[in-house]
TORGUKOL-921083 format. One line per 2 residues: number of its first residue (from 1); for each residue x negated, y negated, z negated of C-alpha. Coordinates in Angstrom, 1 decimal, always signed. Layout:
N
NUM	X Y Z ~ ...
***
This chain:
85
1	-71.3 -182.2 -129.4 ~ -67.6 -183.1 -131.1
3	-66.3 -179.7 -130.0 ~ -63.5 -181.7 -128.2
5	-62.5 -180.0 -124.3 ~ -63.6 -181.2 -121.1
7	-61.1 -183.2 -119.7 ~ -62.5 -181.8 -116.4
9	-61.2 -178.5 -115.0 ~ -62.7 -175.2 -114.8
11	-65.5 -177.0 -117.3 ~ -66.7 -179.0 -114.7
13	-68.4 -181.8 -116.6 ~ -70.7 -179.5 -118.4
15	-72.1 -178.2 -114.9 ~ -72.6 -181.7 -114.0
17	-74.2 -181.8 -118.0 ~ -76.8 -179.5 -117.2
19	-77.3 -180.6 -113.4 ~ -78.6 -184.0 -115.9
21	-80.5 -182.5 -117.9 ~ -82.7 -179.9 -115.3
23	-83.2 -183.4 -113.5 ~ -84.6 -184.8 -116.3
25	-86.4 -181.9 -117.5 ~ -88.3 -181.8 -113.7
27	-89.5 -185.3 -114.4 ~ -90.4 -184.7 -117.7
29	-92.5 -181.6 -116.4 ~ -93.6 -182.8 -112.7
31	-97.1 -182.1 -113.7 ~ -96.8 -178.6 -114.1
33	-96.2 -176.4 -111.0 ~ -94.8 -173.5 -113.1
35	-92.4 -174.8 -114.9 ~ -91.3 -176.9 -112.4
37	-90.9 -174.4 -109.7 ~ -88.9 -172.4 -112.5
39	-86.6 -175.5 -113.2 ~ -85.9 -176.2 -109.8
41	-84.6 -172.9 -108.9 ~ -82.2 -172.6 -112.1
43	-80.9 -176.3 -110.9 ~ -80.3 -174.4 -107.4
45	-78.6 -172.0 -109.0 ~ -75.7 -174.2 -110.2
47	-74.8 -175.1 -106.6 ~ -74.9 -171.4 -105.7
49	-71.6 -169.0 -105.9 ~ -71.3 -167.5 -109.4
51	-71.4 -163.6 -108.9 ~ -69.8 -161.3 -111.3
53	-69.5 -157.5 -111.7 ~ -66.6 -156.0 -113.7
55	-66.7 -152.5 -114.3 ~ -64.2 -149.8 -116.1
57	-61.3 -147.4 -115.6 ~ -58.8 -147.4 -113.3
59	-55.7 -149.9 -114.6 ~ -58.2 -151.2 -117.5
61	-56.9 -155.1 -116.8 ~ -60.7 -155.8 -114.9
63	-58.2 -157.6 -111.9 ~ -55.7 -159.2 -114.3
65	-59.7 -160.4 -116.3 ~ -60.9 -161.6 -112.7
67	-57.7 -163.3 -111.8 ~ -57.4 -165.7 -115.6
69	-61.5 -166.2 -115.0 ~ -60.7 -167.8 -111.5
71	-57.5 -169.7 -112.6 ~ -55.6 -168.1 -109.2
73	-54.1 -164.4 -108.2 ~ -57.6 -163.6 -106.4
75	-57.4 -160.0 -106.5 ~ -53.9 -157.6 -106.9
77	-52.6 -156.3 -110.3 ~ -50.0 -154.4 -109.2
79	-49.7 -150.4 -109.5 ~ -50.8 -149.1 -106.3
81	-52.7 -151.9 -105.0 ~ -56.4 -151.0 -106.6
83	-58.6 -153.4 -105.1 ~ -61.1 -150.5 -104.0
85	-63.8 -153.1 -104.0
***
């Protein structure tokens, strides 16, 4: 790796990396039912939502984290408008 950024967005190419390599790795380890059944879920995985928890005080910036993470105003950062989620 160069250390140069993705041109994709949101990092993109590097989930489409590792969709590669857990393809190859299930070929490369067909013949063994563990590993393969372990593979194939994790390759699931990248087509699944990505969950997150974020936990603190009250006005500790955990919607103001959510809402940079995401790229959009997803959840309120305004006094008075706690997401009570």
């Amino acid at each position: 790796m160069t250390g140069a950024p993705h041109p994709e967005p949101h990092g993109a190419g590097v989930v489409d990396d590792v969709r590669v390599l857990l393809d190859d790795a299930v070929e490369a380890y067909g013949d063994e039912p563990d590993v393969l059944a372990l593979l194939r879920a994790q390759r699931q995985r990248l087509d699944e939502p990505l969950r997150i928890a974020l936990v603190g005080r009250v006005k500790a910036g955990k919607s103001t984290l959510l809402n940079a993470l995401v790229g959009e105003r997803l959840a309120p950062t305004d006094a008075g408008s706690a997401p009570g989620w």
